[in-house]
C-alpha positions as CSV (number, residue, x, y, z in Angstrom):
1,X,0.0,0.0,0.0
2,X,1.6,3.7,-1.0
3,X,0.3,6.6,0.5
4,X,0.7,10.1,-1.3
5,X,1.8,13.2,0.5
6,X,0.3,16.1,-0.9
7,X,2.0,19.5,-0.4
8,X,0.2,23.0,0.5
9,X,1.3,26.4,-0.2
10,X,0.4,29.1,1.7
11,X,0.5,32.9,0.2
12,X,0.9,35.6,2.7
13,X,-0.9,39.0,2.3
14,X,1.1,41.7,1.2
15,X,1.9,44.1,3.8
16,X,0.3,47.8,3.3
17,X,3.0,50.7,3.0
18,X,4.1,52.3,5.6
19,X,3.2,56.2,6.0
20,X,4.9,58.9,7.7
21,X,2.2,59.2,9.9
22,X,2.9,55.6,11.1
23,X,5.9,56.0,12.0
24,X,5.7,59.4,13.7
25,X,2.4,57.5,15.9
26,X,5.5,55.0,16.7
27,X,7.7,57.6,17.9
28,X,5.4,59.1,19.7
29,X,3.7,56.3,21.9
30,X,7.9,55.1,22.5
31,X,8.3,58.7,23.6
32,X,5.2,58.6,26.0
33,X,6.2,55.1,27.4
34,X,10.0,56.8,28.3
35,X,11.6,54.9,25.5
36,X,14.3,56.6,22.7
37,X,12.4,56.6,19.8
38,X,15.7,55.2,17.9
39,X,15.6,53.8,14.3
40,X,15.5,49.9,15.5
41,X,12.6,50.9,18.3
42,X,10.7,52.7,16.1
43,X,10.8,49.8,13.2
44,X,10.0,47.1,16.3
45,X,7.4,48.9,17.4
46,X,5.8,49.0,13.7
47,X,7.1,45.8,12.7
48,X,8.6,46.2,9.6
49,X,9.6,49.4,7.6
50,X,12.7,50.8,5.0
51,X,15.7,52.9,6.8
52,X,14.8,54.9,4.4
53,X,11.6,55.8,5.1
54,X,11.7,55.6,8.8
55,X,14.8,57.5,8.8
56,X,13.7,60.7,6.8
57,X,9.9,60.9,9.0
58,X,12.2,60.7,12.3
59,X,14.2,63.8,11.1
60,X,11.0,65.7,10.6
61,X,9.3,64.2,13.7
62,X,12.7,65.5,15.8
63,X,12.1,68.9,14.0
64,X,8.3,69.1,15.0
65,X,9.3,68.3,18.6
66,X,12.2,70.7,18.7
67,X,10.0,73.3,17.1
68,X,7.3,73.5,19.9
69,X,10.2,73.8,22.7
70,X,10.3,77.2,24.1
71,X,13.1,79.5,22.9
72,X,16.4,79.5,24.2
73,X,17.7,82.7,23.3
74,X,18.8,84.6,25.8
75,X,16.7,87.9,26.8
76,X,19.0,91.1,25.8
77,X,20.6,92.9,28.3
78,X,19.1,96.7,28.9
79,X,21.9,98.9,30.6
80,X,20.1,102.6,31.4
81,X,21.8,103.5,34.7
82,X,24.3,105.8,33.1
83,X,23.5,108.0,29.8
84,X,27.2,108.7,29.5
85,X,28.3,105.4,29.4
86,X,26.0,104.6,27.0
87,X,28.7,103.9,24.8
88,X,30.4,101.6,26.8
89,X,27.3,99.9,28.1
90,X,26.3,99.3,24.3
91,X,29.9,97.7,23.5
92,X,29.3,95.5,26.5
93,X,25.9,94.4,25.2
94,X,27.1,93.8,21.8
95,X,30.0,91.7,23.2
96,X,28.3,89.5,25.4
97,X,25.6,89.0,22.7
98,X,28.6,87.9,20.6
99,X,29.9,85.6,22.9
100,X,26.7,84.2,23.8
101,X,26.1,83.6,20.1
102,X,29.0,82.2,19.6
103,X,28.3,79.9,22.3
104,X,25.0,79.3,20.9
105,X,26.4,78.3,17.4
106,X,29.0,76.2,19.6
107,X,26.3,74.5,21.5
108,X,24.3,74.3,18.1
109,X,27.1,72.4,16.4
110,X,27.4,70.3,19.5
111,X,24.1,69.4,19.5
112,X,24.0,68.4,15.7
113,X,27.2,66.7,16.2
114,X,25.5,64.5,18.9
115,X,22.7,64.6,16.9
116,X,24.4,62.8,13.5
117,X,26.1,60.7,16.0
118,X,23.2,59.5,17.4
119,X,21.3,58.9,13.7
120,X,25.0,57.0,12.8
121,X,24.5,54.9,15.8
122,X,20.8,54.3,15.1
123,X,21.7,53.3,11.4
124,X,24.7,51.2,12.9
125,X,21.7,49.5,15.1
126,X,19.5,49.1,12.2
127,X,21.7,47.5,10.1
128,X,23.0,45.0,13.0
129,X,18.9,44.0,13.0
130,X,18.8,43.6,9.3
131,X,21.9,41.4,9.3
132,X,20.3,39.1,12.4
133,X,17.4,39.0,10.3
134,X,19.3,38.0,7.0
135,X,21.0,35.8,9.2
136,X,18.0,33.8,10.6
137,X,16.1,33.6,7.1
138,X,20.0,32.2,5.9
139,X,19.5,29.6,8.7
140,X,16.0,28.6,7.8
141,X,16.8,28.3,4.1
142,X,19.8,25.9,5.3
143,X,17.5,23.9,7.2
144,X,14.8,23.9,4.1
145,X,17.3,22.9,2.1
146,X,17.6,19.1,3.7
147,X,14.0,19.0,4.4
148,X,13.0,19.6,0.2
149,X,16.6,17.2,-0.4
150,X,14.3,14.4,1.8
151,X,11.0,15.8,-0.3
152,X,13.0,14.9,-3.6
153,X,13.9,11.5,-2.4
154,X,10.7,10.3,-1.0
155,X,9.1,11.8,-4.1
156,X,11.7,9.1,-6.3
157,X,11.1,6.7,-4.1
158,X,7.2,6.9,-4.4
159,X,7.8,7.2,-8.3
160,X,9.7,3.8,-8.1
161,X,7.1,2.2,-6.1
162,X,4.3,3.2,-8.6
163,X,6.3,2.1,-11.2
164,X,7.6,-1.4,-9.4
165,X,4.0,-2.2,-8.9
166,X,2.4,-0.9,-12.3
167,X,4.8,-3.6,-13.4
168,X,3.4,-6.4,-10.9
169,X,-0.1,-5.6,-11.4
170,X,0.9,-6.3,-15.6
171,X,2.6,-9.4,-14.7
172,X,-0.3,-10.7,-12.3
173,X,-2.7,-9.6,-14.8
174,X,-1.0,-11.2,-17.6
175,X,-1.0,-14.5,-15.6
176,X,-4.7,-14.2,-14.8
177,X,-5.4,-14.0,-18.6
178,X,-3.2,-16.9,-19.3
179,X,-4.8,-18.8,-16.9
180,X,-8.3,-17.7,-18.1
181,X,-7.1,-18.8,-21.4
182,X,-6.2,-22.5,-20.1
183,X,-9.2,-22.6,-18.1
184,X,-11.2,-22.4,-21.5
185,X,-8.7,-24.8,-23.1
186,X,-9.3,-27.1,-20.6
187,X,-13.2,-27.0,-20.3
188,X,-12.9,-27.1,-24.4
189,X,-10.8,-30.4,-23.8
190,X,-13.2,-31.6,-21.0
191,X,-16.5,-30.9,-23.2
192,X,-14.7,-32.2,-26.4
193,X,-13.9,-35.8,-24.1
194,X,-17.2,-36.0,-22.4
195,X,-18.8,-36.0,-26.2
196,X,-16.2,-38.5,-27.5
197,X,-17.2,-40.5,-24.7
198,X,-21.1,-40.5,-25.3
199,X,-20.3,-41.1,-28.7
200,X,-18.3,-44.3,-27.6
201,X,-20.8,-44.9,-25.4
202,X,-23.6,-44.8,-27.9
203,X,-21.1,-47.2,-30.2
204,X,-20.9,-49.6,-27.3
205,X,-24.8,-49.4,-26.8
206,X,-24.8,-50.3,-30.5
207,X,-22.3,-53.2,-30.2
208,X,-24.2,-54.9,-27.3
209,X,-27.4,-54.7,-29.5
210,X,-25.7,-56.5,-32.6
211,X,-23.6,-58.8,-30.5
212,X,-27.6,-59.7,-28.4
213,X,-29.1,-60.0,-31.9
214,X,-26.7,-62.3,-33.6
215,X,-27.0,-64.2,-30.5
216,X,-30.4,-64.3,-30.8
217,X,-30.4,-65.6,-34.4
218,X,-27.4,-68.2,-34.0
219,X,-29.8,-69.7,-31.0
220,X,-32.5,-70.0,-33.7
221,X,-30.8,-71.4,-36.4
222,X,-29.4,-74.0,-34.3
223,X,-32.8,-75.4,-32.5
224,X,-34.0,-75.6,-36.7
């Protein structure tokens, strides 16, 4: 007895695009639960995404949020007390406005600085996850890989087995119609006997009748 193994294919449903919106609603719920909205958190938290895409909306989402934070620039500096060091007073203004724009700029650069820094080591992050990722779909192709090897070989095994016992079913049916055939030979014989045999019969039957009337007549011609 063979049994047939019958293999099922499953399609999975294409995955809608991810919008802007998506991935700023990401960034935001990671923000409210105290989390870094980093490149790899927010593409968790969706579940799948382009660094692309997820890295150009987090630049404008990190604008938007830096945008509602309340000014930092420093109020100006009104010196009044004295009307004849006005000029001095205005030289001092204009210097520490200087310096602390300067030390804005400073703090600016800093803060992009950390700010690529922190997008480097996000992009560092989400490339680590797409190589684990690569990785484990590597590892499940290896282990496919025996599994449709096995699929191959049961397959030719099931092929010889069909074709083993299309050849035995032939055979036994050629020997059933050889026997068939000498069955009917041999009834042929049978009934062809059995009628030789009547006929004999009938020629005995015959026989005895001639032999009993000769008798008969040989009595009577020897009592005349």
């Amino acid at each position: 007895m063979c049994s047939i193994i019958q293999h099922t294919t499953t399609q999975r449903p294409a995955r809608m695009a991810i919008t802007k919106q998506d991935i700023w609603r990401a960034a935001d719920e990671l923000d409210a639960e105290g989390i870094r909205p980093t490149l790899a958190a927010v593409r968790k938290k969706l579940g799948s995404g382009s660094f692309t895409t997820i890295s150009d909306a987090m630049a404008e989402w990190k604008n938007r949020k830096t945008a509602t934070l309340p000014s930092s620039d420093p109020l100006p500096v009104a010196v009044n007390e004295h009307l004849a060091e006005l000029g001095n007073a205005l030289w001092a203004i204009a210097l520490a406005n200087a310096n602390a724009r300067f030390d804005e700029d400073r703090k600016q650069i800093e803060a992009d600085k950390a700010a690529i820094s922190q997008q480097l080591a996000e992009a560092i992050e989400l490339a680590d996850t797409f190589t684990r990722e690569n990785d484990q779909l590597r590892e499940r192709v290896n282990q496919l890989e025996p599994m449709e090897r096995e699929r191959d070989k049961l397959a030719d095994q099931l092929a010889e087995v069909k074709r083993r016992s299309g050849e035995e079913l032939n055979r036994c049916m050629e020997k059933l119609t050889q026997r068939d055939n000498e069955a009917i030979e041999a009834r042929k014989q049978a009934k062809e006997a059995i009628e030789r045999a009547a006929s004999l019969q009938g020629q005995v039957e015959a026989l005895k009748e001639q032999v009993a009337n000769l008798t008969a007549v040989l009595k009577t011609g020897g009592k005349q």
